[in-house]
C-alpha positions as semicolon CSV with decimal commas, in nm:
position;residue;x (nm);y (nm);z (nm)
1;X;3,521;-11,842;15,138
2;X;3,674;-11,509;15,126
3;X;3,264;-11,309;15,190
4;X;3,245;-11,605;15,462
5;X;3,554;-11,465;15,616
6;X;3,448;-11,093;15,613
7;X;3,095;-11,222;15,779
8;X;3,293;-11,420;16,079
9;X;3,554;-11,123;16,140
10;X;3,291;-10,884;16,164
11;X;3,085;-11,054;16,427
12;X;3,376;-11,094;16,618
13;X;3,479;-10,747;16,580
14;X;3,122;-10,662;16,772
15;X;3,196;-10,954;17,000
16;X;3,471;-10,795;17,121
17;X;3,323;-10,498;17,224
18;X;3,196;-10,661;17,532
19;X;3,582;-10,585;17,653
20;X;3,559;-10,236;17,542
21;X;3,427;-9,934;17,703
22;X;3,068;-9,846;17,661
23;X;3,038;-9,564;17,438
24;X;3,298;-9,725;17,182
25;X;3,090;-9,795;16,898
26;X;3,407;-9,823;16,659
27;X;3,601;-10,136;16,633
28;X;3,820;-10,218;16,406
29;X;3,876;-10,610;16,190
30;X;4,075;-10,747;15,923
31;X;3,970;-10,824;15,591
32;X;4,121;-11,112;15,451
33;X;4,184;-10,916;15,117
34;X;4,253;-10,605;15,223
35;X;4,486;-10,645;15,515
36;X;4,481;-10,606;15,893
37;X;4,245;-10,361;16,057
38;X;4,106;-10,249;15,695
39;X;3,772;-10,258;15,836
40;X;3,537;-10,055;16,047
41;X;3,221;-10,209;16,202
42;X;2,993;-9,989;16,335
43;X;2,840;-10,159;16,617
44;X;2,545;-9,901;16,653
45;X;2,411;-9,916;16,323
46;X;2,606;-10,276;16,214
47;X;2,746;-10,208;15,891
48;X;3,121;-10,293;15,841
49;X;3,321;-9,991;15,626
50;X;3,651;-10,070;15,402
51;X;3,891;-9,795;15,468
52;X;3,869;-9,468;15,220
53;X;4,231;-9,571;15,104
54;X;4,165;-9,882;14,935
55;X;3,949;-9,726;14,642
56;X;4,135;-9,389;14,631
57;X;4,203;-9,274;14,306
58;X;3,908;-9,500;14,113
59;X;3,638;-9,327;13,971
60;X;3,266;-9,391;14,078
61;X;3,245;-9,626;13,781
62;X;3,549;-9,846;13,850
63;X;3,445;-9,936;14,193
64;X;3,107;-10,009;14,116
65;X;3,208;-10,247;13,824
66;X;3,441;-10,363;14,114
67;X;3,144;-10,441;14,371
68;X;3,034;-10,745;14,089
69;X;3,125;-11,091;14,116
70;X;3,452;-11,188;14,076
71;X;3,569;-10,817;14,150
72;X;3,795;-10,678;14,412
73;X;3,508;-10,508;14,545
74;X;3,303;-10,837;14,548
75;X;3,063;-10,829;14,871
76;X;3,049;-10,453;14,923
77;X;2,820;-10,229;14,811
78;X;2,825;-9,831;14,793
79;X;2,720;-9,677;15,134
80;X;2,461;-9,350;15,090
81;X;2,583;-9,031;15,218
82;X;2,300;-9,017;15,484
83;X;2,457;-9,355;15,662
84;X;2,796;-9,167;15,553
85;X;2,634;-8,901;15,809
86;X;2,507;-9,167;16,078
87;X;2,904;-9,290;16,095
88;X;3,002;-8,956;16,149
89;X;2,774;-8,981;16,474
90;X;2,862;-9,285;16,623
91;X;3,224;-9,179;16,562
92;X;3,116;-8,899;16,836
93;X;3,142;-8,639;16,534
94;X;2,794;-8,452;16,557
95;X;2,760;-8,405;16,160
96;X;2,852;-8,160;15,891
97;X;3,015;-7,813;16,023
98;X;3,319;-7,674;16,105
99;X;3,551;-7,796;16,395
100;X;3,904;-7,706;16,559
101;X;4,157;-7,936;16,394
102;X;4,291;-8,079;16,764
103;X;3,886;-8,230;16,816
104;X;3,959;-8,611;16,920
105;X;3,707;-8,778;16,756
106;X;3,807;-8,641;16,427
107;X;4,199;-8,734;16,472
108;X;4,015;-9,088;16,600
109;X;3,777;-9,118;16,293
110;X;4,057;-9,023;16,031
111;X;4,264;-9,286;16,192
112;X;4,026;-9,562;16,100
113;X;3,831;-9,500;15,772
114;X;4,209;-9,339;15,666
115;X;4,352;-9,043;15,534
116;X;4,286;-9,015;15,118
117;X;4,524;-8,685;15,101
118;X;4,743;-8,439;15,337
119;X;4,650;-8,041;15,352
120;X;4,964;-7,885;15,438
121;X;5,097;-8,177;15,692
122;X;4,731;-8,250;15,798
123;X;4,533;-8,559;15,710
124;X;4,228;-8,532;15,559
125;X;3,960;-8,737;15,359
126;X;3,698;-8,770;15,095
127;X;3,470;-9,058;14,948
128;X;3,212;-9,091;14,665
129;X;2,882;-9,194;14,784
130;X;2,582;-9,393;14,630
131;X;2,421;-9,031;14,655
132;X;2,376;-8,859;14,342
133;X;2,494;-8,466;14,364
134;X;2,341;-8,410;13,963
135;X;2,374;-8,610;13,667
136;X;2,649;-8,782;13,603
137;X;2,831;-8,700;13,974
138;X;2,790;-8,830;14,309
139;X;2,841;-8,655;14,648
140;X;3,153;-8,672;14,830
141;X;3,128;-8,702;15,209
142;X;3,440;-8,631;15,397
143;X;3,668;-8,393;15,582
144;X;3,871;-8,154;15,455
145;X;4,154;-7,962;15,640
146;X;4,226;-7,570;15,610
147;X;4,294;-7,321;15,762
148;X;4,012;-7,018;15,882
149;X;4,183;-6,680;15,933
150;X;4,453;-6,893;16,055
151;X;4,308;-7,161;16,282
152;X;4,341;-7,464;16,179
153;X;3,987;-7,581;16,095
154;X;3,840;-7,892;15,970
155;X;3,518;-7,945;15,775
156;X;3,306;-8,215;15,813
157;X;3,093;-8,282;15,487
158;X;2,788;-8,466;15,503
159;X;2,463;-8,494;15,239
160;X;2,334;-8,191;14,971
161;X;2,175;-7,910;15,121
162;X;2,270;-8,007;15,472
163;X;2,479;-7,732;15,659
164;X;2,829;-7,790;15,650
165;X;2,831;-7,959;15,314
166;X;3,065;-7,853;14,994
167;X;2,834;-7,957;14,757
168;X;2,997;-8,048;14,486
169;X;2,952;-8,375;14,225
170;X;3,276;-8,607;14,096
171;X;3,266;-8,729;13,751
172;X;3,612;-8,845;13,730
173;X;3,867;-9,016;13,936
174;X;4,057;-8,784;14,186
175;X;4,432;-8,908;14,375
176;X;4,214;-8,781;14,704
177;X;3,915;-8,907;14,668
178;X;3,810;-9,264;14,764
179;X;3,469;-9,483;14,800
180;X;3,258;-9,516;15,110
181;X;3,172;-9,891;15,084
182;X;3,005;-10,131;15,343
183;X;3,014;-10,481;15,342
184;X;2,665;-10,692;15,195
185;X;2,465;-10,900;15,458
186;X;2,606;-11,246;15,396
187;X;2,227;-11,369;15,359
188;X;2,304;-11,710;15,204
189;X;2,524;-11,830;15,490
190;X;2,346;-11,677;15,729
191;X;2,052;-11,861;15,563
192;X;2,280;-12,184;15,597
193;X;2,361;-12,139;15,924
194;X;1,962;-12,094;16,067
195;X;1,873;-12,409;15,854
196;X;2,123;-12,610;16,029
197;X;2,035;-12,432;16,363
198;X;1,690;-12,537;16,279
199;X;1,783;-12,902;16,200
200;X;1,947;-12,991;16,502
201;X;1,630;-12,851;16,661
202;X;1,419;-13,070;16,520
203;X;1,653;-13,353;16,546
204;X;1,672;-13,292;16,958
205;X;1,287;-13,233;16,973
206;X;1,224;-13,606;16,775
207;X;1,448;-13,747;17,016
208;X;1,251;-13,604;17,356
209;X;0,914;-13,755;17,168
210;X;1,075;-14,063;17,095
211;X;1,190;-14,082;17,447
212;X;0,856;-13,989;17,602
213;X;0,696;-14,274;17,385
């Protein structure tokens, strides 16, 4: 019931946008489990994000147990730091690199995937990924607040190797670090819900024949 839930608040978190401004990609839903406005659907790409801050502090291996049946996590899975990347974008973020710390669409994004830490007042945020930075680690997308020769700076981290990034594996569970997780494709209702679509179909179609005969 719960899964059902997630799959009905999502589509009408994307049905809303029709009362939204065009380039909002953004929108914010509740999860039943989680709270009110603890998710993210990202109408561009249509994958629906639990906020940073309700993994922090669990290692890589606690939320994936967690992701099983009958877990917390139960109908999310871990997102890959490349769609990690793609969020960034749609957020109006252009990727990893450095930006001033007053840029909108970073105070915008921080306000709805949530902040996992503060850096000297600022809010700032991290999450493992389902992308592997060496064995045993995983890459942690996010971004961090400092200051550069005293301007306050943020840096947006996105995949290994990619400009911008920190580079750098977790192996154990960090206060500031949470998971980027996106909810599963609720393919057996879904499934239900074309089969009856496809009955009453049929149904209405045997009733025109048995008219026309």
């Amino acid at each position: 019931m719960i899964k059902s839930c997630r799959l009905f608040l999502a589509v009408l978190a994307t049905a809303s946008m029709t009362c939204l401004p065009a380039k909002a990609t953004l929108v914010q839903a509740t999860d039943p489990s989680f709270g009110v406005n603890s998710l993210t659907t990202d109408t561009a790409t249509g994958l629906t994000w639990l906020d940073l801050t309700a993994s922090t502090g669990l290692s890589y291996q606690q939320v994936l147990a967690a992701t099983l049946p009958g877990g917390i996590y139960s109908g999310f899975r871990y997102a890959t730091a490349q769609e990690v990347v793609s969020l960034y974008t749609d957020a109006g973020i252009p990727g990893a690199g450095f930006y001033p710390a007053s840029n909108p669409a970073i105070a915008s994004f921080l306000s709805l995937v949530g902040a996992t830490s503060l850096d000297s007042g600022h809010p700032e945020t991290f999450g493992l990924s389902a992308t592997s930075d060496g064995p045993g680690s995983q890459f942690v997308p996010g971004i961090d607040f400092f200051y550069n020769s005293g301007i306050p700076t943020y840096q947006v981290t996105g995949i290994p190797g990619q400009a911008g990034d920190l580079g750098y594996g977790v192996t154990t569970s960090d206060r500031g670090v949470g998971s980027w997780l996106v909810s599963v494709p609720e393919t057996a209702d879904a499934g239900i819900y074309v089969l009856a679509a496809g009955g009453l179909i049929g149904f209405a179609f045997l009733q025109r024949r048995g008219k026309a005969a």
